[in-house]
DRENFITI-900846 format. One record per residue: residue in three letters; x, y, z of N, C-alpha, C in turn. Coordinates in steps of 0.1 Angstrom, whole numbers, m for minus. Layout:
<'ALA' <X Y Z> <X Y Z> <X Y Z>>;
...
END
This chain:
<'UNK' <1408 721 648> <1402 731 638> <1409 729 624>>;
<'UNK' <1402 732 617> <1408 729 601> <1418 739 597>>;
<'UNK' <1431 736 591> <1436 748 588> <1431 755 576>>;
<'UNK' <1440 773 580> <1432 781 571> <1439 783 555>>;
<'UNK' <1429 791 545> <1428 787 533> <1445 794 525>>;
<'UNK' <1451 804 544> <1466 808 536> <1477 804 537>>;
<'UNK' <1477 788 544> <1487 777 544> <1489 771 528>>;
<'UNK' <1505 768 527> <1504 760 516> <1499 749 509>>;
<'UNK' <1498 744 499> <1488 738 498> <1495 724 507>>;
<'UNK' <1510 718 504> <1517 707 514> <1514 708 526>>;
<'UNK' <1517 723 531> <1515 723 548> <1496 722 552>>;
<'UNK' <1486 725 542> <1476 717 540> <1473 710 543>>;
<'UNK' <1477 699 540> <1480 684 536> <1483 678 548>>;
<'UNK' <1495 680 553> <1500 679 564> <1493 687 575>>;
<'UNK' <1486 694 575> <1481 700 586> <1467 694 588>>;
<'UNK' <1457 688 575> <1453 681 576> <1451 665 578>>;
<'UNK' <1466 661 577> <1467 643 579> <1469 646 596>>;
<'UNK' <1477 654 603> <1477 656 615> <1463 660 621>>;
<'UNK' <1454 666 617> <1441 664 624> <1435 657 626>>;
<'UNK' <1433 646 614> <1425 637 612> <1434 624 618>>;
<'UNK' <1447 627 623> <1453 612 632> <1446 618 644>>;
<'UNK' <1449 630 648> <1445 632 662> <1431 632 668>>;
<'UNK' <1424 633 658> <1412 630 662> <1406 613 659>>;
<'UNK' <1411 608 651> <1410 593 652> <1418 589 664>>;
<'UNK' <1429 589 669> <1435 586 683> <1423 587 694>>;
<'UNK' <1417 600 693> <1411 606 705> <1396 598 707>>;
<'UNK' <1389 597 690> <1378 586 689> <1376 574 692>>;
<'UNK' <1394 568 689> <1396 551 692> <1394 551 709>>;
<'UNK' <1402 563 714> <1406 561 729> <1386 563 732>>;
<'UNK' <1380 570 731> <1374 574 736> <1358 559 731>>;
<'UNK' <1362 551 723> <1354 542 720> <1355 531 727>>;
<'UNK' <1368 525 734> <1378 525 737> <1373 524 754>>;
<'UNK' <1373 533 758> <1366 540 775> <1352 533 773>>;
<'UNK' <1346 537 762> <1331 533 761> <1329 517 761>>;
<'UNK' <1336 509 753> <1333 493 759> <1337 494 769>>;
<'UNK' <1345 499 774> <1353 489 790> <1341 494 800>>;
<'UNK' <1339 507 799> <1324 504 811> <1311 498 806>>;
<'UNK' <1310 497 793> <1298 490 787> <1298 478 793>>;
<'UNK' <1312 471 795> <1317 457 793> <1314 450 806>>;
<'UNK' <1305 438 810> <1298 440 823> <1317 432 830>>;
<'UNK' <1314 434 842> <1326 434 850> <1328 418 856>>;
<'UNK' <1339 412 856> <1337 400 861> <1339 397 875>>;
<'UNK' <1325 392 877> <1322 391 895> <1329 378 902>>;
<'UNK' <1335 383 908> <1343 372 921> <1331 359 921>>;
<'UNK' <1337 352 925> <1332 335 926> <1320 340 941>>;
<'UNK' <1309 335 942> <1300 339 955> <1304 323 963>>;
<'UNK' <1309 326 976> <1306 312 979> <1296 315 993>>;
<'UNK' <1290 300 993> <1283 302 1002> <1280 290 1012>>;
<'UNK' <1277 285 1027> <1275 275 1033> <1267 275 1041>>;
<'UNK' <1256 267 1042> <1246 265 1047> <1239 253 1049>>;
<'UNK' <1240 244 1063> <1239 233 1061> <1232 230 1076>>;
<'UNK' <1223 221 1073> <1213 220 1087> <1213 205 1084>>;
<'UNK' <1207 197 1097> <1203 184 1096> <1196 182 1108>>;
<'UNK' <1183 179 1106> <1172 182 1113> <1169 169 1118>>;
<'UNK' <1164 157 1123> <1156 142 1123> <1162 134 1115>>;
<'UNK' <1174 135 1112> <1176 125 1102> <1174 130 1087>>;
<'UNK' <1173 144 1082> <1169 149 1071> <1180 159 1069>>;
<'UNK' <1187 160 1057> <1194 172 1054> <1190 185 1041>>;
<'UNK' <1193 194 1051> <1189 208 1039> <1204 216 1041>>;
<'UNK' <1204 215 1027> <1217 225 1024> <1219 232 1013>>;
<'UNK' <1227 246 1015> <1232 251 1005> <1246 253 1001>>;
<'UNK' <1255 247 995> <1268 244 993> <1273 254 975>>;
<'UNK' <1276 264 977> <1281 272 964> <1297 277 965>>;
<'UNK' <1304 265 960> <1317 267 960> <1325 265 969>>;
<'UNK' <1324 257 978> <1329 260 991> <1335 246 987>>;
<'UNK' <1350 249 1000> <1363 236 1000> <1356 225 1011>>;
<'UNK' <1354 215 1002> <1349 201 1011> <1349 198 1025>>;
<'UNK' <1361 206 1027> <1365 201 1043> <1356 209 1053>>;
<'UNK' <1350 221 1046> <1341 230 1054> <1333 223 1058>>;
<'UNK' <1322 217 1043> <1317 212 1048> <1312 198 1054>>;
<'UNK' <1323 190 1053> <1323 180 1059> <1328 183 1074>>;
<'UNK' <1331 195 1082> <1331 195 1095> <1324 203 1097>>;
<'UNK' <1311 208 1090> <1296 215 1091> <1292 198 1094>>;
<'UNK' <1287 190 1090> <1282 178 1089> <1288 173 1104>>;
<'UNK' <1299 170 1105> <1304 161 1115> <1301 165 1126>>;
<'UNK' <1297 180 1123> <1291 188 1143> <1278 186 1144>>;
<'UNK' <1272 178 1138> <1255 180 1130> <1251 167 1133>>;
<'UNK' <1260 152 1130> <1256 137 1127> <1267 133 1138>>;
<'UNK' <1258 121 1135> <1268 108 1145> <1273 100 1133>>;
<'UNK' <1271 101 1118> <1275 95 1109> <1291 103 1110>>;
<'UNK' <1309 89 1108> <1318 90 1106> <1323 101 1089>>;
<'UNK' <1322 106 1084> <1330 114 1074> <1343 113 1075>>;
<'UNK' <1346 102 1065> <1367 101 1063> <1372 106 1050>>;
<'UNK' <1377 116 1051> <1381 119 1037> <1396 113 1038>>;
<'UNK' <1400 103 1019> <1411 100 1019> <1424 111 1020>>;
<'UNK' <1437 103 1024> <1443 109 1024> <1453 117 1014>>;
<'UNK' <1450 112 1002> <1452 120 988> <1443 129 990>>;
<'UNK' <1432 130 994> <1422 141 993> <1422 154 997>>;
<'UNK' <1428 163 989> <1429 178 991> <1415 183 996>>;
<'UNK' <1412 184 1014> <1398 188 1013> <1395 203 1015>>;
<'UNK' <1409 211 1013> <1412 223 1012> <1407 232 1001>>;
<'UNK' <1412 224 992> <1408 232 980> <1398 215 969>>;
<'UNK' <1396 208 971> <1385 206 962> <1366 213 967>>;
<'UNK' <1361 216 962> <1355 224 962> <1340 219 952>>;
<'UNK' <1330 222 965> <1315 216 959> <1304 226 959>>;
<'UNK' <1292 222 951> <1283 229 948> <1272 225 949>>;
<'UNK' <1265 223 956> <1242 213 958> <1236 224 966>>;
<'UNK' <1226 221 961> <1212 225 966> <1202 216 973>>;
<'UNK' <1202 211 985> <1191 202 990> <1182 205 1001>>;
<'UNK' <1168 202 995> <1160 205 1004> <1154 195 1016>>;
<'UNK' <1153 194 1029> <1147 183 1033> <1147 167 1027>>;
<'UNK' <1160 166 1029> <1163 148 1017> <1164 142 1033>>;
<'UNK' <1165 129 1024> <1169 119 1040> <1185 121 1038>>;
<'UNK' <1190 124 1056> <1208 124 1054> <1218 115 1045>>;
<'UNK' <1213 101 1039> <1223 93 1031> <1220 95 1021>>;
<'UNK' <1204 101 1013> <1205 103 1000> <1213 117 998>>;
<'UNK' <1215 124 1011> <1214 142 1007> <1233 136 1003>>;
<'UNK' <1240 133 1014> <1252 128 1011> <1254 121 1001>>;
<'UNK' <1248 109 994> <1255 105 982> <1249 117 973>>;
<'UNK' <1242 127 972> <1242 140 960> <1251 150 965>>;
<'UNK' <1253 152 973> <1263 155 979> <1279 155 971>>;
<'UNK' <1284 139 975> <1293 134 973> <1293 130 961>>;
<'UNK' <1288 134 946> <1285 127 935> <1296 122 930>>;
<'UNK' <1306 134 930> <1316 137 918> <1331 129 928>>;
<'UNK' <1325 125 939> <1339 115 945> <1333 101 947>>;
<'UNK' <1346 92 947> <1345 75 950> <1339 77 965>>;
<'UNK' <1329 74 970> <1329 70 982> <1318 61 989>>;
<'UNK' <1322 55 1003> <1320 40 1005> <1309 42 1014>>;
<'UNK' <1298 38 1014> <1289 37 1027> <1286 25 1036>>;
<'UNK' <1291 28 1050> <1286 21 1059> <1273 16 1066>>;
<'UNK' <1263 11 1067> <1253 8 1073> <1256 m3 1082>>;
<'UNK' <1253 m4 1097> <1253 m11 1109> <1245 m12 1121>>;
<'UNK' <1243 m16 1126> <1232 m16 1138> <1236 m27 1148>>;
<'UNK' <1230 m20 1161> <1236 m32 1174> <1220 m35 1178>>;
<'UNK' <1220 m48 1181> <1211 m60 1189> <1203 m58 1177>>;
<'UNK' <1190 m58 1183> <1181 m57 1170> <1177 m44 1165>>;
<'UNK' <1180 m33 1165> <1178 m17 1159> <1181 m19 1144>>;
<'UNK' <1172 m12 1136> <1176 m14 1120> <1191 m9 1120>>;
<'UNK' <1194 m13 1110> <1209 m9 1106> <1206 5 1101>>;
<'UNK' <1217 15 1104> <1217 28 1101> <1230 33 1094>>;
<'UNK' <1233 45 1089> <1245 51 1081> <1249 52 1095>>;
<'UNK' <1265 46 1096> <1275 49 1107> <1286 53 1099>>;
<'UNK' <1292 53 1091> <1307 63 1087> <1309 61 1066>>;
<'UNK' <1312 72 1062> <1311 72 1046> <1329 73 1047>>;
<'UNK' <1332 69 1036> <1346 69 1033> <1348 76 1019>>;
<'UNK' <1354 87 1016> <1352 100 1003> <1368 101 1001>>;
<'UNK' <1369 92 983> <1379 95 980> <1379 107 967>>;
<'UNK' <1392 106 962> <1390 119 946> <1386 101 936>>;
<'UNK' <1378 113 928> <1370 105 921> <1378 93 910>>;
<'UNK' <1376 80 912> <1385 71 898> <1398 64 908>>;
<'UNK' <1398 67 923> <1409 59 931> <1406 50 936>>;
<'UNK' <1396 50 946> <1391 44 952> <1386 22 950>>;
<'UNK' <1398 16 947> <1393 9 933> <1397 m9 947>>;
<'UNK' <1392 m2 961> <1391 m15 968> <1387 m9 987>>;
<'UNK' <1382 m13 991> <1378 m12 1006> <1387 m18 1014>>;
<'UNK' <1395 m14 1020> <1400 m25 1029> <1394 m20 1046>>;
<'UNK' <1398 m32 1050> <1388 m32 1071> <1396 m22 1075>>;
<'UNK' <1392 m13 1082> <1402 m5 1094> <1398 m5 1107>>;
<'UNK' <1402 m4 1118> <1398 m5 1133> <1385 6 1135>>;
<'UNK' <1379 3 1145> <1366 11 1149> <1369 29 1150>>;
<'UNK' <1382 28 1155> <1384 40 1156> <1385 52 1147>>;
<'UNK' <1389 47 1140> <1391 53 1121> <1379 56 1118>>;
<'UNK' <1366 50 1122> <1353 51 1115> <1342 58 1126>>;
<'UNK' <1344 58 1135> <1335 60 1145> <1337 74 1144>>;
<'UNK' <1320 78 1147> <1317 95 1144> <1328 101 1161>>;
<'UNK' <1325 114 1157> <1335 122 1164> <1330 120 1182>>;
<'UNK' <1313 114 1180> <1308 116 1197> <1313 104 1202>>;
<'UNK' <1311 94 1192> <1317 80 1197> <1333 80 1202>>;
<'UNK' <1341 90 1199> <1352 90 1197> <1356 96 1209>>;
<'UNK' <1348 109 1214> <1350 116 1224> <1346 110 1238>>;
<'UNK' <1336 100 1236> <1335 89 1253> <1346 81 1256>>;
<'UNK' <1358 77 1246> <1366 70 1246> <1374 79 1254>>;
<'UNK' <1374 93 1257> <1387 97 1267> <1387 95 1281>>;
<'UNK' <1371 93 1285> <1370 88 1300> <1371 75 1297>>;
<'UNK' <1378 66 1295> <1379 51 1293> <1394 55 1305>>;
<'UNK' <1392 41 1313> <1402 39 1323> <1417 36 1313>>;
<'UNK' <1415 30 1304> <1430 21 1299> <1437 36 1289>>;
<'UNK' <1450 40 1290> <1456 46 1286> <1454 51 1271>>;
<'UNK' <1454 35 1267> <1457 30 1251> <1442 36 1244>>;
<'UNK' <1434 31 1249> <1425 36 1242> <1421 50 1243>>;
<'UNK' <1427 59 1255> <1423 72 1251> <1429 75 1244>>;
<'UNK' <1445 69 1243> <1456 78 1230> <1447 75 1218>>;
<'UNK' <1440 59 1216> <1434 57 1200> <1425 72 1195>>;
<'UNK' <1415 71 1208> <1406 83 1206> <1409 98 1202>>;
<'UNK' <1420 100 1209> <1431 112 1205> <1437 113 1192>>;
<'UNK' <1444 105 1195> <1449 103 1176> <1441 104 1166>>;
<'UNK' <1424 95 1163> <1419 98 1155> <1408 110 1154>>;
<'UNK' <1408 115 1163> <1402 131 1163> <1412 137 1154>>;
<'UNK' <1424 137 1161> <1431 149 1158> <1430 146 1141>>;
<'UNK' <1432 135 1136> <1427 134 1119> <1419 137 1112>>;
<'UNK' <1408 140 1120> <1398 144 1116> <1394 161 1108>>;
<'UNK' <1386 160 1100> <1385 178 1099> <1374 181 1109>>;
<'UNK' <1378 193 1112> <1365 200 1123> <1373 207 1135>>;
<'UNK' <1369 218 1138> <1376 230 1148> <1376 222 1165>>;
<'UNK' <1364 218 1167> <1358 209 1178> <1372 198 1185>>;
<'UNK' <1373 190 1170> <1379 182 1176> <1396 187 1178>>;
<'UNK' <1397 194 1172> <1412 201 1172> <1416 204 1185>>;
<'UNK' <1402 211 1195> <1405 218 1206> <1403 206 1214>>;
<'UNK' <1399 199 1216> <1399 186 1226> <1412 178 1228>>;
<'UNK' <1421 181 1213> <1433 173 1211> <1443 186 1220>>;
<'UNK' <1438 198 1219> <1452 208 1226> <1445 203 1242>>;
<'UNK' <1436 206 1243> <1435 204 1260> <1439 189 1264>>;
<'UNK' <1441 176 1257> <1444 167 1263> <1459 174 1263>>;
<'UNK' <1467 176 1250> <1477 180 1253> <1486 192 1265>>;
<'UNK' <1478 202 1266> <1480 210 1274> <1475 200 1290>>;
<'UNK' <1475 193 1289> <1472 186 1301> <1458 189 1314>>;
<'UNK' <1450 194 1304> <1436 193 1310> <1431 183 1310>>;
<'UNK' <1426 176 1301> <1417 167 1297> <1427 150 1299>>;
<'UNK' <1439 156 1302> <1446 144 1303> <1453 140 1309>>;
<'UNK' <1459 133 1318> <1470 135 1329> <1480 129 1327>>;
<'UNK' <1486 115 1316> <1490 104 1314> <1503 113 1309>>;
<'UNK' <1515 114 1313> <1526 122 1305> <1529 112 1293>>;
<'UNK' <1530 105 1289> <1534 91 1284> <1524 97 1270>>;
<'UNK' <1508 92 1273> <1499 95 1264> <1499 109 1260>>;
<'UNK' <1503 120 1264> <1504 136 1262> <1516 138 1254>>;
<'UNK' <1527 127 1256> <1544 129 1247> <1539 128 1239>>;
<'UNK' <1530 107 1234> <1527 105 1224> <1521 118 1212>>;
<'UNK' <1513 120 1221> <1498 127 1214> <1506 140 1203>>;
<'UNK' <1517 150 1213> <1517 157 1207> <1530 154 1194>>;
<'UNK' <1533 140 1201> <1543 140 1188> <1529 136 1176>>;
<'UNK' <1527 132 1176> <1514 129 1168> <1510 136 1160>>;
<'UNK' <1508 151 1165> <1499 163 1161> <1509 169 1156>>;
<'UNK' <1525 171 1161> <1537 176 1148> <1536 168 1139>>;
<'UNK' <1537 152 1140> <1541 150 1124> <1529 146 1120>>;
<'UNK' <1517 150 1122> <1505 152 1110> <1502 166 1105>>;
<'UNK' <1516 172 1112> <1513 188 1103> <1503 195 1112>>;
<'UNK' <1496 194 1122> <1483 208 1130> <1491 214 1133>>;
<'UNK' <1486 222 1130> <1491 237 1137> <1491 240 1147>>;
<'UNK' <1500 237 1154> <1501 239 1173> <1502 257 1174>>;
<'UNK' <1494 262 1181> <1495 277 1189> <1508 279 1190>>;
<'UNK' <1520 289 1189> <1530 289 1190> <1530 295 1207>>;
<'UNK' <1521 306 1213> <1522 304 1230> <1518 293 1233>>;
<'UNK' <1508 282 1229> <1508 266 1237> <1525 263 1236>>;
<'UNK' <1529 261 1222> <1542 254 1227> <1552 262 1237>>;
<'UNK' <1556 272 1233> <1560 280 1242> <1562 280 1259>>;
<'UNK' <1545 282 1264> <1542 274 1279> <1548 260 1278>>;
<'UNK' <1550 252 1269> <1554 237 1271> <1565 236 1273>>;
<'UNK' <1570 244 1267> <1584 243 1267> <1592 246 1280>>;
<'UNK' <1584 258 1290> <1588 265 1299> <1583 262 1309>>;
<'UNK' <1574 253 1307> <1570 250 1322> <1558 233 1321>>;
<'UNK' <1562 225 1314> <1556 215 1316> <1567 206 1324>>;
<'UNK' <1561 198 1330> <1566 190 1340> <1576 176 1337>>;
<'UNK' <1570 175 1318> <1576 166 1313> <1586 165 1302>>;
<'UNK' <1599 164 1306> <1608 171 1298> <1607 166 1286>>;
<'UNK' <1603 150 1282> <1602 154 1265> <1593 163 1261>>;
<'UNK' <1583 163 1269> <1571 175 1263> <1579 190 1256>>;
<'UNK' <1587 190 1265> <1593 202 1273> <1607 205 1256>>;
<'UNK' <1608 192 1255> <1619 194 1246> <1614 194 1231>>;
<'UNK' <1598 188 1228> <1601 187 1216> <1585 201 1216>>;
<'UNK' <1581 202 1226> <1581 219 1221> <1585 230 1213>>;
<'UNK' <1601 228 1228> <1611 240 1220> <1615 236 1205>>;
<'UNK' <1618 228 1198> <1619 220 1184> <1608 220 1180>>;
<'UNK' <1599 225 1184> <1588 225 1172> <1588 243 1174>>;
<'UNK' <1592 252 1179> <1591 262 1179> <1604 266 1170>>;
<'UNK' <1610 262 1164> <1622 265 1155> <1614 273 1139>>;
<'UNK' <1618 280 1134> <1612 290 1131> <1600 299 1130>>;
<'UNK' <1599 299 1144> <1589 308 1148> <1593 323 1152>>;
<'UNK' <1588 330 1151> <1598 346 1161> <1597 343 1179>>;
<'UNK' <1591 329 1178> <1591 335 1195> <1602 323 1202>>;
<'UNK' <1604 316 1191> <1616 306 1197> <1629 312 1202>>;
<'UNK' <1633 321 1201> <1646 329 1206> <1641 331 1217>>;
<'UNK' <1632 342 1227> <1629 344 1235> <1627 329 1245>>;
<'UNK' <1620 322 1239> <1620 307 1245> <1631 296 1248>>;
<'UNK' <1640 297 1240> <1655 289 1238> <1661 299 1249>>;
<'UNK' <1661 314 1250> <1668 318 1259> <1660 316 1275>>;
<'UNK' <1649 312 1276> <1642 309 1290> <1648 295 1292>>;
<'UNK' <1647 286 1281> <1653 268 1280> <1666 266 1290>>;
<'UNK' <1676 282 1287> <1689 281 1290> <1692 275 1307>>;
<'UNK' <1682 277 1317> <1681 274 1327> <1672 261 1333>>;
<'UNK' <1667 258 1320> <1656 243 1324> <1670 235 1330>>;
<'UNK' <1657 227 1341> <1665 221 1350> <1671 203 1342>>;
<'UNK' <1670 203 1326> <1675 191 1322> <1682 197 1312>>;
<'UNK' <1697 189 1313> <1707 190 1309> <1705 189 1290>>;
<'UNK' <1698 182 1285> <1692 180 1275> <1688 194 1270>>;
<'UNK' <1681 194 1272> <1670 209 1267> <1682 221 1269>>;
<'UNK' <1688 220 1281> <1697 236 1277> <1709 232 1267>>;
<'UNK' <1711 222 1267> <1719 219 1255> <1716 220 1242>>;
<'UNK' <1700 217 1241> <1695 220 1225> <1690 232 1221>>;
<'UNK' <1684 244 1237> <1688 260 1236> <1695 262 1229>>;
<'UNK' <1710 257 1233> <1723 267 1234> <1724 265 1215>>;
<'UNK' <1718 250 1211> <1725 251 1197> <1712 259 1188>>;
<'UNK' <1699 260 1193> <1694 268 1188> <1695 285 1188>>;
<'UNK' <1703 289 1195> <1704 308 1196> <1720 309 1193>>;
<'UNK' <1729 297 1187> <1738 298 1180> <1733 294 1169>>;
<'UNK' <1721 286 1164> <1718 287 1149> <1714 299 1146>>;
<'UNK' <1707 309 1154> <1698 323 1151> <1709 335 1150>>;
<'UNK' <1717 332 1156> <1732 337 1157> <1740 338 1145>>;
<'UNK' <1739 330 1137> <1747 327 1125> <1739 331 1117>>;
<'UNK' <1725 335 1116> <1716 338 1104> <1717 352 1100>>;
END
């Protein structure tokens, strides 16, 4: 309110420069409130995936989504190989198409625009030659082809007949190059050979899962756990427990280790729950 006409004329003055701040404060604030909801709001990234392959034809909708999704959308879909290099973050690089009913090698090279990548075409006896495996680097590397064994390139079905093969070697090949592969499918074919379903070979089962630690998958911390405590094959048994080093369930496991019937393993217990011991 305005002051009245029996203030001095300073306190006036002052009583009017203090109204007119406080109500400019209250107009700025209050102009202030009014952009910010005027102000439209910035909407989260939509992603989206949707990908079919019908006769040999692909329809898809790809909005933002990390490569590797959809490249193991595709690999449960085709008998065509998908290799993404191994520079190739297929985690986080991230694509965007719209295709309707294309043929599968054109839908893939629009697909794959914005990366280097190699197409194979092949065929056995006299059948036209067909797309059998694409090779997708980050874009501007890719600056030579070199040969790699069948295994590397062969789609995931071709890959999976190879475990009923009689010779050892070739089921570990088959194993090994699943497990490189992206796609949930093949992930779980690699634990059941390892868990010793799908596999009986102790030899080929050491290999495999040293394999699968040092390519970084993510082993189930109860798979290793059961491995540790009750597989029949003590390296299994030992590099288990060592791959369960910081997990929370390695203590409870190092202390079951303490009685495994090789001298080894309760030895590598005892220095694991004195390392947990000192922390």
């Amino acid at each position: 309110m305005r002051p009245t006409k029996t203030v001095l004329a300073a306190g006036a003055i002052v009583g009017v420069g203090l109204w007119l701040l406080s109500g400019g404060v209250e107009a700025g604030h209050a102009n202030a409130r009014q952009r910010e909801s005027s102000s439209p709001q910035r909407a989260s990234p939509v992603r989206r995936l949707s990908v079919t392959v019908h006769q040999g034809r692909l329809t898809a909708t790809v909005q933002d989504s990390p490569i590797g999704s959809v490249l193991e959308e595709l690999d449960s879909q085709t008998d065509v190989a998908l290799i993404p290099a191994d520079d190739l973050d297929i985690a986080e690089h991230r694509i965007s198409v719209q295709l309707a009913d294309v043929p599968l090698d054109e839908g893939l090279r629009r697909l794959l625009k914005d990366y280097d990548t190699f197409f194979y075409y092949g065929g056995v006896g006299n059948a036209p030659s067909s797309l059998q495996a694409v090779w997708i680097y980050p874009k501007g590397t890719a600056s030579a082809l070199r040969p790699v064994p069948p295994e590397a390139w062969a789609s995931s079905k071709e890959l999976e007949a190879g475990f009923a093969d009689r010779s050892p070697e070739v089921r570990e090949q088959a194993y090994v190059a699943l497990l490189l592969r992206p796609g949930s499918a093949g992930r779980e074919r690699v634990l059941q050979a390892i868990r010793g379903v799908s596999e009986t070979d102790e030899a080929v089962r050491q290999r495999l899962l040293s394999s699968a630690i040092s390519n970084g998958m993510r082993l189930p911390p109860d798979l290793l756990a059961d491995l540790a405590r009750w597989d029949g094959s003590e390296g299994i048994r030992l590099m288990a427990l060592d791959a369960l080093v910081g997990d929370p369930i390695v203590q409870e496991t190092a202390q079951a280790a303490l009685t495994d019937s090789s001298q080894t393993i309760r030895k590598r217990a005892k220095e694991i729950l004195a390392e947990l011991a000192v922390r």
